[in-house]
C-alpha positions in Angstrom: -14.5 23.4 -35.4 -11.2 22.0 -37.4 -10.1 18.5 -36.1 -6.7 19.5 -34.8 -8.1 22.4 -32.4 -11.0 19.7 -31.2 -8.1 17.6 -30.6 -5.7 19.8 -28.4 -8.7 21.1 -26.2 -9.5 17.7 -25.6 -6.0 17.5 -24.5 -5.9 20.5 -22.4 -9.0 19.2 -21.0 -8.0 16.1 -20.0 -4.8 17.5 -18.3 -7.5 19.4 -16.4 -9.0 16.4 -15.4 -5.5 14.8 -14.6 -6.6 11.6 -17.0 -3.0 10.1 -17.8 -4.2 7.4 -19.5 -7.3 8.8 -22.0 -4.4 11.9 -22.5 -1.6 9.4 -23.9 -4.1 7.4 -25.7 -5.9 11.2 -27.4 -2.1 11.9 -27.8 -1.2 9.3 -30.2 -4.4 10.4 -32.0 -3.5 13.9 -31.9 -0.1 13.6 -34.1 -2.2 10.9 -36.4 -4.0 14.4 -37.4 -0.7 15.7 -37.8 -0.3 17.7 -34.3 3.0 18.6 -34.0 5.0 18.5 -30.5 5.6 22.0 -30.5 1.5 22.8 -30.6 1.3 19.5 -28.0 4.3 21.3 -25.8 2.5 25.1 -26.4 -1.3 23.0 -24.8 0.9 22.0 -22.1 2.3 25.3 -21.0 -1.0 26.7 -21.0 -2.3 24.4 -19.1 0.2 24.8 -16.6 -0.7 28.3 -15.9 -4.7 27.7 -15.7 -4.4 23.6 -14.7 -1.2 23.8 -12.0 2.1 23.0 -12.6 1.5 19.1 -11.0 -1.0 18.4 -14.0 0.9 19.6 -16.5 4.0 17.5 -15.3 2.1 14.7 -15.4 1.3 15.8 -19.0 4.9 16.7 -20.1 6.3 13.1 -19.0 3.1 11.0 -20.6 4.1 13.3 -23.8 7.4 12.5 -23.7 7.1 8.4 -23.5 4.9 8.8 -26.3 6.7 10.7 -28.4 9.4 8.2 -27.9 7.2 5.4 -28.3 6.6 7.2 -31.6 10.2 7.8 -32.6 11.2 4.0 -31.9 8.0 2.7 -34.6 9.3 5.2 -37.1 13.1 3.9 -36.8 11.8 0.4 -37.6 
């Protein structure tokens, strides 16, 4: 299996599970592979529908810090 698909089912996996912490940390790994927030934002919806809308909340606001966290390194 390619890394980038391993790397957003782990993502939709842990929004399953409702782990904030391990999701930011597989996030930053996620766009190291070169995952881009559109696929990140497309996991997300999905697991909305099959996860429930509270999880993927959870998701789309611990994506969002880090994707500024990201944008603020790069700007430096």
């Amino acid at each position: 299996m390619p890394r980038k698909t391993r790397s957003l089912l782990t993502l939709s996996m842990l929004v399953a599970l409702n782990r904030e912490p391990e999701f930011r940390m597989h996030l930053k790994a996620a766009l190291s592979l070169g995952i881009s927030r559109d696929e990140v934002q497309e996991v997300l919806l999905q697991a909305a529908v099959y996860c429930g809308v509270p999880a993927a909340n959870s998701a789309f606001h611990a994506a969002q810090e880090v994707f500024e966290h990201f944008d603020a390194k790069k700007s430096k």
